[in-house]
C-alpha positions in Angstrom: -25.5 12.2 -16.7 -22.4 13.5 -18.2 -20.3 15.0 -15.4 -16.9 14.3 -14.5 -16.4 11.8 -11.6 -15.9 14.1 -7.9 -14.2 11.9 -5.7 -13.7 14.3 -2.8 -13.5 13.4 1.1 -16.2 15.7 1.1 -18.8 13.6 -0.1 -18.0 11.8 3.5 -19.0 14.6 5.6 -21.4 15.7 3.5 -23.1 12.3 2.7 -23.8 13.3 -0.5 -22.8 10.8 -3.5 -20.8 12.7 -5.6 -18.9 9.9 -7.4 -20.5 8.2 -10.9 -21.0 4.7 -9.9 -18.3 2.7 -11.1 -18.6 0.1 -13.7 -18.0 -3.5 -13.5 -16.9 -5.9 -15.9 -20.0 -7.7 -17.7 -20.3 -11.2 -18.8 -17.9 -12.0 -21.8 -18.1 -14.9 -24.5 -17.0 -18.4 -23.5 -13.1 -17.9 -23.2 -12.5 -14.8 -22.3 -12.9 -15.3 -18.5 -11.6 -13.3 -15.7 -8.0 -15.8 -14.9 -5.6 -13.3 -14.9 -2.4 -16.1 -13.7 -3.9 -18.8 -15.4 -4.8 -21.0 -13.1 -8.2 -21.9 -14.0 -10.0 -19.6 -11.0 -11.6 -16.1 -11.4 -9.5 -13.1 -9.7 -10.9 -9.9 -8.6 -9.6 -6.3 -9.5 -10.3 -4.1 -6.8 -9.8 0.1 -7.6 -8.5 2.8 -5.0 -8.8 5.7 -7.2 -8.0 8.7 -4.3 -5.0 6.6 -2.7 -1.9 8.4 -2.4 0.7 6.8 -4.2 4.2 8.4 -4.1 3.2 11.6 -2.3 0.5 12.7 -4.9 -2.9 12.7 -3.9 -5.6 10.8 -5.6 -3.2 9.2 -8.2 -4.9 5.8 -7.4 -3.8 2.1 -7.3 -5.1 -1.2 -8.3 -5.2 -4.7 -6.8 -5.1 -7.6 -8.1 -6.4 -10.7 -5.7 -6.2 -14.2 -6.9 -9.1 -17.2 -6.6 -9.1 -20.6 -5.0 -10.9 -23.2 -3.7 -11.5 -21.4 -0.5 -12.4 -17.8 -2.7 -11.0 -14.6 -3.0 -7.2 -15.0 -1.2 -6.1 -12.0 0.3 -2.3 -13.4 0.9 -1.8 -13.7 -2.9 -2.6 -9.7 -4.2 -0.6 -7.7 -5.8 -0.7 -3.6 -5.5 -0.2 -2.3 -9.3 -0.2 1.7 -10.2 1.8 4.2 -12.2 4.8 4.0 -9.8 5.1 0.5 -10.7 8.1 -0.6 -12.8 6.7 -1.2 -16.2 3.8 0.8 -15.5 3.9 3.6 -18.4 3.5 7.1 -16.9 3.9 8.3 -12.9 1.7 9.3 -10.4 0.2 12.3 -10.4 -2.6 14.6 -8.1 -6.2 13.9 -8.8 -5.2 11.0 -12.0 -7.3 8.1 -10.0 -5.5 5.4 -11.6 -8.3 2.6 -11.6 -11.3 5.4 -11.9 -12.5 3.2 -14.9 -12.1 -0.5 -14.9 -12.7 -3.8 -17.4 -11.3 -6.9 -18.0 -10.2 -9.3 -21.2 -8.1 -11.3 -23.4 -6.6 -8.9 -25.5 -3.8 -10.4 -26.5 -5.1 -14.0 -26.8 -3.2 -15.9 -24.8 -5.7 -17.3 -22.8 -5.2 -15.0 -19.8 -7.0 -12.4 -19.0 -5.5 -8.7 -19.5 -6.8 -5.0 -17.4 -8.0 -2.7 -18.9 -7.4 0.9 -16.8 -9.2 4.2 -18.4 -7.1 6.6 -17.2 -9.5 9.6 -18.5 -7.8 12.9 -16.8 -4.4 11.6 -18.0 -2.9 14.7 -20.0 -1.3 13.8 -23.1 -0.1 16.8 -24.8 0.4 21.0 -24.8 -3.3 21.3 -26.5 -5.2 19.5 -23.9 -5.8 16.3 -25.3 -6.9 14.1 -22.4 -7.2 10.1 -21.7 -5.2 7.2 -22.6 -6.2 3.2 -21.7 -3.2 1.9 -19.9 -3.6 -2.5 -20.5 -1.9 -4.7 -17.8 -1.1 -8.1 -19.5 -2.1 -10.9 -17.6 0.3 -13.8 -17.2 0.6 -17.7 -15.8 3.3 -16.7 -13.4 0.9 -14.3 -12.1 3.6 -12.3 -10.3 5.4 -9.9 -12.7 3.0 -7.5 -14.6 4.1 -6.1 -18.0 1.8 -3.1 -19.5 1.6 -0.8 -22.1 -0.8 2.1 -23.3 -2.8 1.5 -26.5 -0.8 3.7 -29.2 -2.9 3.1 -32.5 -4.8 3.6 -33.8 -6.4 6.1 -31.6 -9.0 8.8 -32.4 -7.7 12.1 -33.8 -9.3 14.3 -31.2 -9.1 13.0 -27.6 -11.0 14.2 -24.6 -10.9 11.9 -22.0 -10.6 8.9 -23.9 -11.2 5.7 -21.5 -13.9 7.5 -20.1 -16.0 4.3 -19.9 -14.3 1.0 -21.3 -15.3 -3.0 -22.0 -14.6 -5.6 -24.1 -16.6 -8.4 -26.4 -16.3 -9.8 -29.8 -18.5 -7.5 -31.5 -17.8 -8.7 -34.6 -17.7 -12.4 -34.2 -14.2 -13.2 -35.6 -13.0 -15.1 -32.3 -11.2 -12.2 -31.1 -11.5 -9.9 -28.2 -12.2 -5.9 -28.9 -12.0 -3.5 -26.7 -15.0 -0.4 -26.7 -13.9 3.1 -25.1 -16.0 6.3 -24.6 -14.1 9.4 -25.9 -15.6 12.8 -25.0 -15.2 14.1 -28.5 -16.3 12.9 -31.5 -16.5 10.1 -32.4 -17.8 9.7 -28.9 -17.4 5.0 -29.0 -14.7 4.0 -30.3 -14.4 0.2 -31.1 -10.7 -1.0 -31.0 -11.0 -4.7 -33.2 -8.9 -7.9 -32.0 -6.4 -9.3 -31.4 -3.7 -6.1 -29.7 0.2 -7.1 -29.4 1.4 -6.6 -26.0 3.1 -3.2 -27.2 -0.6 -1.7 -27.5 -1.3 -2.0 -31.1 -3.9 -4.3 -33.0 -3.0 -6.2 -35.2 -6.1 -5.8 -37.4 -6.6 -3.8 -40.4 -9.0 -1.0 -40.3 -8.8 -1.9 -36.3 -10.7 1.4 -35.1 -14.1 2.0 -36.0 -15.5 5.5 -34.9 -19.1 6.1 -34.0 -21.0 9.3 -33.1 -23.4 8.1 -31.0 -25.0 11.1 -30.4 -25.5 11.8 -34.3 -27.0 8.7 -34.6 -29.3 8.2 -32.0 -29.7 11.3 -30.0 -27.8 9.5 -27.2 -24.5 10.6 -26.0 -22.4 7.9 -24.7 -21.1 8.1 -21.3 -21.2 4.3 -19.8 -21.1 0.9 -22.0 -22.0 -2.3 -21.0 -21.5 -5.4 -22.8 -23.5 -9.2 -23.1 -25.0 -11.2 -25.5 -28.6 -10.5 -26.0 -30.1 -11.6 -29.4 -27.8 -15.4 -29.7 -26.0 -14.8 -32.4 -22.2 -15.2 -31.4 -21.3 -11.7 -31.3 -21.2 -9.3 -28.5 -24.1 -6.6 -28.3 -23.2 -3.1 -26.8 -25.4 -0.9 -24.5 -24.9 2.5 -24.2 -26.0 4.8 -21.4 -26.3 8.5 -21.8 -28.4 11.3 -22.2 -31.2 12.4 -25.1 -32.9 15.7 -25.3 -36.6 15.9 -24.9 -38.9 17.9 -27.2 -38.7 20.3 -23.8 -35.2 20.8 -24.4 -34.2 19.1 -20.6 -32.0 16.0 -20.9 -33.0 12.6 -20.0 -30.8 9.3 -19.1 -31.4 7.0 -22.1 -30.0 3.5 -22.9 -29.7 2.6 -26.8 -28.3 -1.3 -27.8 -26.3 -1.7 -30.7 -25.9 -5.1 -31.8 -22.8 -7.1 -32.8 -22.1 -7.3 -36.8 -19.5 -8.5 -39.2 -18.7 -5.2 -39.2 -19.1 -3.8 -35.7 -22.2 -2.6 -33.3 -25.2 -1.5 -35.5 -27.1 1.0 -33.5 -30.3 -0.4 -32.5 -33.6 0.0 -30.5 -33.9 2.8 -27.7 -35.0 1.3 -23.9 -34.9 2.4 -20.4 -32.5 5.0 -19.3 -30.0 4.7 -15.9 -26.8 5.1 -14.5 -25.7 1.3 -14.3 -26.5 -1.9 -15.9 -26.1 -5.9 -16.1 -26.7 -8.2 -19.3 -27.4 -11.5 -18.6 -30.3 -14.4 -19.1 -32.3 -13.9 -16.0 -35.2 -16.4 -17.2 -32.9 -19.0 -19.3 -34.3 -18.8 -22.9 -31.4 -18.5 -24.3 -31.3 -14.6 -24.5 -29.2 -12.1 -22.4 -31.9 -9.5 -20.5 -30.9 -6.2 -20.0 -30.7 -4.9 -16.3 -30.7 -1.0 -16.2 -30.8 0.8 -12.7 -31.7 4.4 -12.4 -30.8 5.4 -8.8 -32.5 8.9 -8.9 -35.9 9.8 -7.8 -38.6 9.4 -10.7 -39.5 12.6 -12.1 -39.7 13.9 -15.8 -36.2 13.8 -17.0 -35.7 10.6 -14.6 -39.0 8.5 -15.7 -37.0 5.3 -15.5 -36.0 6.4 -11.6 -38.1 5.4 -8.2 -38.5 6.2 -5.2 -35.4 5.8 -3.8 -34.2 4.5 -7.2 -35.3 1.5 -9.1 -34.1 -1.1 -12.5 -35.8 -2.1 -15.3 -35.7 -5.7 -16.7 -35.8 -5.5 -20.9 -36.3 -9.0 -22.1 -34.0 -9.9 -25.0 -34.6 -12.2 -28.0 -33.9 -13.3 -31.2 -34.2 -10.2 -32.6 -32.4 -8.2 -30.1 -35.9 -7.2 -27.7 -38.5 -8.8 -26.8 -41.8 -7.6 -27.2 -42.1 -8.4 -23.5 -43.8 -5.3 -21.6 -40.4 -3.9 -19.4 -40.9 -4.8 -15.8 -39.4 -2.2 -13.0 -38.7 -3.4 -9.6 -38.3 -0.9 -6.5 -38.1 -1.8 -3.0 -42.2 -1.3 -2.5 -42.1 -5.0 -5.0 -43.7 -7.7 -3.4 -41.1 -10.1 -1.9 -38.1 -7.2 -1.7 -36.7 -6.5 1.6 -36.9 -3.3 2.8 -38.9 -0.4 1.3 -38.6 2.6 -1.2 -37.7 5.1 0.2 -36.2 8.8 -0.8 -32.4 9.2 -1.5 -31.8 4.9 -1.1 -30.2 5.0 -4.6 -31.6 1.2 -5.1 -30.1 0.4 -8.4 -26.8 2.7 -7.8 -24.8 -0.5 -8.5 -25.8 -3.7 -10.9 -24.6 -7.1 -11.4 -24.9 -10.4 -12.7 -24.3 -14.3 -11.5 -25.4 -17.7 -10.8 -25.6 -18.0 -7.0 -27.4 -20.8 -6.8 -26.7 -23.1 -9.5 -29.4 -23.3 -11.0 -28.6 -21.6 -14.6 -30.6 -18.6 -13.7 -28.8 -15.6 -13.8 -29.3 -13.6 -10.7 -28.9 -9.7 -10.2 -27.2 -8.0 -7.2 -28.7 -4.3 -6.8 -26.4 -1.7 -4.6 -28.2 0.5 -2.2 -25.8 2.4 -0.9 -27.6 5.3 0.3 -29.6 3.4 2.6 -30.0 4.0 5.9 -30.2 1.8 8.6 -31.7 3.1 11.9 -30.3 6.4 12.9 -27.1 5.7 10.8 -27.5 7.2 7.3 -26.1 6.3 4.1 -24.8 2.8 5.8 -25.4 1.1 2.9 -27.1 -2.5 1.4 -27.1 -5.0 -1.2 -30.5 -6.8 -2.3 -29.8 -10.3 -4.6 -32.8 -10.9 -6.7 -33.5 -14.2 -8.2 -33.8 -14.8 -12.2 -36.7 -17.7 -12.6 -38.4 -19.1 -15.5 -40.9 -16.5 -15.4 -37.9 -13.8 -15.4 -36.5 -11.4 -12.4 -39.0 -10.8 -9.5 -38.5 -10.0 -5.7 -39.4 -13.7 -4.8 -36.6 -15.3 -3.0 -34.5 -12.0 -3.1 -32.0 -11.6 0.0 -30.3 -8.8 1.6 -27.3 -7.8 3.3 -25.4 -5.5 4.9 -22.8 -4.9 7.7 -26.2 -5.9 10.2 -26.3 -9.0 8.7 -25.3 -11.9 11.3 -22.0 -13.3 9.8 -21.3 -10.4 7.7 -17.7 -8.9 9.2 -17.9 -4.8 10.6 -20.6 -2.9 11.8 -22.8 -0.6 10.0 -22.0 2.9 10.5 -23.2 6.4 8.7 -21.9 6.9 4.7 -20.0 3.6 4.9 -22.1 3.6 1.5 -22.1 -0.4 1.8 -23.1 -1.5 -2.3 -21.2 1.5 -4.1 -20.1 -1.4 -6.0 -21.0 -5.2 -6.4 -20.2 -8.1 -8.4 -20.7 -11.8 -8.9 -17.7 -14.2 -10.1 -17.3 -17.5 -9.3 -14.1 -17.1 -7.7 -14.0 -20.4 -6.0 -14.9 -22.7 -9.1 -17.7 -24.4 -7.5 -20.1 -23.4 -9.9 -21.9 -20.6 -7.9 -21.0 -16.9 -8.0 -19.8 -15.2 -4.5 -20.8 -11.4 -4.3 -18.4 -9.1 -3.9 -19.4 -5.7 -1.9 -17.5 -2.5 -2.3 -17.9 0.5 0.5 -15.9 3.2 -0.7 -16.7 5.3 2.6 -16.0 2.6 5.2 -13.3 3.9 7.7 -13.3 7.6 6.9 -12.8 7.4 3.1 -10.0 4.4 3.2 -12.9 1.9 1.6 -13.8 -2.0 2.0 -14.4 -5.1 0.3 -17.0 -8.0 1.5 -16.7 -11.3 -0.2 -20.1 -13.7 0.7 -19.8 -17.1 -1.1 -22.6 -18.7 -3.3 -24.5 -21.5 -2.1 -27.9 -23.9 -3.1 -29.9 -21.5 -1.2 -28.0 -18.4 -3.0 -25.8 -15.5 -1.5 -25.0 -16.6 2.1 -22.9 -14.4 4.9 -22.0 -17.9 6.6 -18.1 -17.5 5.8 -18.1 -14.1 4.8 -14.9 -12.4 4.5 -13.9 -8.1 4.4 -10.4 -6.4 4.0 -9.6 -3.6 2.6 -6.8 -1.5 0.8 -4.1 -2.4 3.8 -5.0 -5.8 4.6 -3.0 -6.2 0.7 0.2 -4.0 1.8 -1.7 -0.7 0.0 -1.3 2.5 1.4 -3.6 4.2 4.6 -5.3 7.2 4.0 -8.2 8.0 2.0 -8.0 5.5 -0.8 -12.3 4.1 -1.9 -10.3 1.3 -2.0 -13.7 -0.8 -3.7 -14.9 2.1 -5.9 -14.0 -0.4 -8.4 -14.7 -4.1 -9.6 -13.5 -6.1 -12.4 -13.3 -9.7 -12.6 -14.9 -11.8 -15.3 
C-alpha cells in the first residue's frame, strides 16, 4: 500500500490508475463543520494537484467553492496555492499542492480551517521532507491568511502530511489534527487548539506513535468518526501488516479516542479508502473500508472488481456483528463485479434522504461502460435499520439522463466522491470527482439530495476553468474536502 502518489499524464493513455485514491474529509463532532466564510452553509475544497501554477509543472492548486440555498456556487470560488500572497512557500515541479486534503476548526473560531499535506515539500540540505500548510478560514470569506505548522513537529521528517485529519481525540472540546509521517513515529497527533501562526497552544501538544511497533500496521491513510459514543474521536488507520509468509497485506487497525490520545485497538478489514458513520442508527459510527483490488491472498478483503466491508461499531468500539462485504454481484447493486472495476476505489458518507440513515457513496472509476473503458461510476447504497445492503442503492454516471457530459474512456468518473449538505436542506448532495475527464484537466459533478436520495434532476459539472484556474493537465477533483 505504501507507495508514493504517480500522478503522470500517463496513467491517461495507459488507463492504468496510478494515483492513491485521495482522501476525503470524514464526519467531525458537532461544531466543527465544513463553513469555511461563516455563513452557516457547507463549502467544498476541490484539489488540482498536476496544475501548472506559475510555469512549474504539477505544483498544484486548490479551490475553494462556497454553499447556498441553490448548492455548490461556482461564481463565488476562490483559486488558492503557493503563488498566493500569504501562502508560505512557491510553486515548484511535481509539489502537488492539494495532493492531501482535510478540513477543521483549528483555531476555534467557529470557521472552518484547510488543512494541505504538502508531503514532497523539501525542507532542508538533509532531506527532510513534508510540512502541513493550514489556510485559516474566515467570515469575510475572501482574503485567505495561512501558515505552516512550526511546533512542535516530529524530529525526523519524511513526508510528514502524508495522510492528514482532524477530531477531538481526546475529548477536551478542541480540534486536533492527526498526520502520517514516513519515519518514526509514523501518527503524529497534533492536540488543540493551534494559533493562527501554526503553533498549539497546548502543553505536551504532540504525541508520537509507532504504529507499526504497536500493531504490526504501518500507517499510510487515517480516517476519522465516532464509533464507540463516547465524545471523543476514534482514529482508523489503513496500512500494511506482514503475514507469517513474509508478503504484506492492507490491514485497518482503530484506535480509540482517550483523555490521553488514540489507544490502539482491535484489527478489521484491510483497504485503500474508508467512511465512519451510523449506517443503521444505533447510535454507533460503522466503519466502511473499500479494497478496490482483486481478492487474492495478500488482498482477502478485495473483490472482484473490488469490494467494502461494513464493521458494525458499538459501545465497546466493535461489534460482535459478523462483517458484511458488498460487491457489485450483491443483490439489489446495479451493475456487476467485474475485473479491474475498482468498486470501492473511493468512500463516503451522508444523509441523502433524510431519513437519519447514513448512506455510503462507492467510486467505481475503473468501470467501463460499453466499448468505452475506465469511463467511470458511482453506486449510493442505502444505510437501514438492519445496516448497509444493496436495497435501494442508485447509480450514476455521465450516461445517466440529467447528469451533464458524456461518458468517454479513462474519464475515471468516482476517483473521488463525497456527501455534504451543501445546500442546508437537510440532505447531502454527492459530489463526483473525474480526474481524467478532458485529457487530464479533471471535473466536478454536484447531484443534490432528495426524499428519494441522490437525484441527477438538477445536476451541475465544472471544472478547474469554469473557477478562473489554469488549462492544462490539472485532476482538477483528485481531491475532496468539505465537512
Amino acid at each position: 500500500m505504501r507507495k508514493r502518489v504517480l500522478l503522470a499524464a500517463a496513467a491517461l493513455t495507459t488507463g492504468l490508475l496510478t494515483a492513491l485514491p485521495a482522501g476525503t474529509a470524514s464526519a467531525e463532532p458537532a461544531g466543527y463543520r465544513g463553513d469555511f466564510n461563516g455563513d452557516n452553509y457547507l463549502d467544498l475544497v476541490i484539489a488540482a494537484p498536476t496544475a501548472k501554477v506559475g510555469g512549474k509543472s504539477g505544483a498544484g492548486y486548490v479551490a475553494v467553492v462556497y454553499g447556498s440555498p441553490s448548492g455548490l456556487r461556482t461564481d463565488r470560488r476562490q483559486i488558492i496555492s503557493q503563488a498566493t500572497p500569504g501562502v508560505p512557500g512557491t510553486p515548484e515541479t511535481s509539489d502537488y499542492f492539494g495532493d492531501r486534503l482535510t478540513t477543521g476548526d483549528l483555531d476555534g473560531d467557529l470557521n472552518t480551517d484547510v488543512i494541505v499535506g504538502v508531503h514532497g515539500e523539501q525542507t532542508g540540505s538533509d532531506g527532510e521532507s513534508g510540512v502541513i500548510t493550514v489556510l485559516w478560514g474566515n467570515d469575510a470569506g475572501t482574503t485567505w491568511k495561512a501558515s505552516n505548522l512550526t511546533a512542535p513537529l516530529p524530529a525526523n521528517r519524511n513526508e510528514l502530511g502524508w495522510d492528514v485529519a482532524t477530531g477531538d481525540f481526546d475529548g477536551d472540546g478542541h480540534l486536533d489534527l492527526a498526520a502520517v509521517n514516513l519515519a518514526s513515529p509514523e501518527l503524529n497527533i497534533f492536540r488543540g487548539p493551534f494559533t493562527r501562526n501554526g503553533t498549539s497552544v497546548t502543553a505536551a501538544s504532540r504525541i508520537g506513535i509507532d504504529t507499526y511497533e504497536q500493531t504490526g500496521v504501518n500507517a499510510d491513510k487515517l480516517v476519522t468518526g465516532e464509533v464507540n459514543g463516547d465524545g471523543r474521536t476514534d482514529l482508523l488507520v489503513m496500512g500494511q501488516e506482514e503475514t507469517s509468509t513474509g508478503d504484506y497485506r492492507t490491514r485497518s487497525v482503530l484506535y480509540t479516542g482517550s483523555a490521553t490520545g488514540p489507544v490502539a485497538g482491535k484489527k478489521l478489514a484491510g483497504g485503500y479508502d474508508a467512511a465512519i458513520a451510523d449506517v443503521d442508527k444505533d447510535g454507533h459510527g460503522d466503519i466502511v473500508t473499500g479494497n478496490f483490488m482483486e481478492k487474492s491472498a495478500t488482498e482477502p478483503n478485495g473483490g472482484t472488481g473490488g469490494a467494502i466491508t461494513v464493521t458494525y461499531g458499538a459501545a465497546g468500539g466493535l461489534s460482535t456483528r459478523t462483517p458484511v462485504r458488498i460487491t457489485q454481484d450483491t443483490a439489489g447493486v446495479p451493475g456487476s463485479a467485474e475485473k479491474g472495476d475498482a468498486f470501492g476505489w473511493s468512500l463516503d458518507a451522508g444523509d441523502t434522504n433524510g431519513d437519519g440513515y447514513a448512506d455510503i457513496a462507492v467510486g467505481v472509476p475503473q468501470e467501463s461502460l460499453g466499448s468505452r473503458t475506465h469511463a467511470g461510476s458511482v453506486v449510493v447504497l442505502r444505510g437501514s435499520a438492519s445496516g448497509l445492503t444493496g436495497s435501494g442503492a442508485k447509480s450514476f454516471s455521465q450516461d445517466t439522463s440529467g447528469v451533464p457530459g458524456g461518458a468517454e474512456s479513462r474519464d475515471y468518473f468516482g476517483d473521488t466522491v463525497l456527501l455534504a449538505d451543501n445546500s442546508r436542506d437537510g440532505r447531502d448532495e454527492l459530489t463526483v470527482g473525474a480526474r481524467g475527464e478532458n485529457g487530464g484537466a479533471g471535473a466536478v459533478w454536484s447531484l443534490r439530495g432528495s426524499a428519494g436520495g441522490i437525484t441527477a434532476t438538477g445536476a451541475k459539472s465544472f471544472s478547474g476553468t469554469t473557477l478562473g484556474g489554469p488549462s492544462g493537465l490539472s485532476y482538477f477533483g483528485n481531491g475532496l474536502a468539505s465537512d
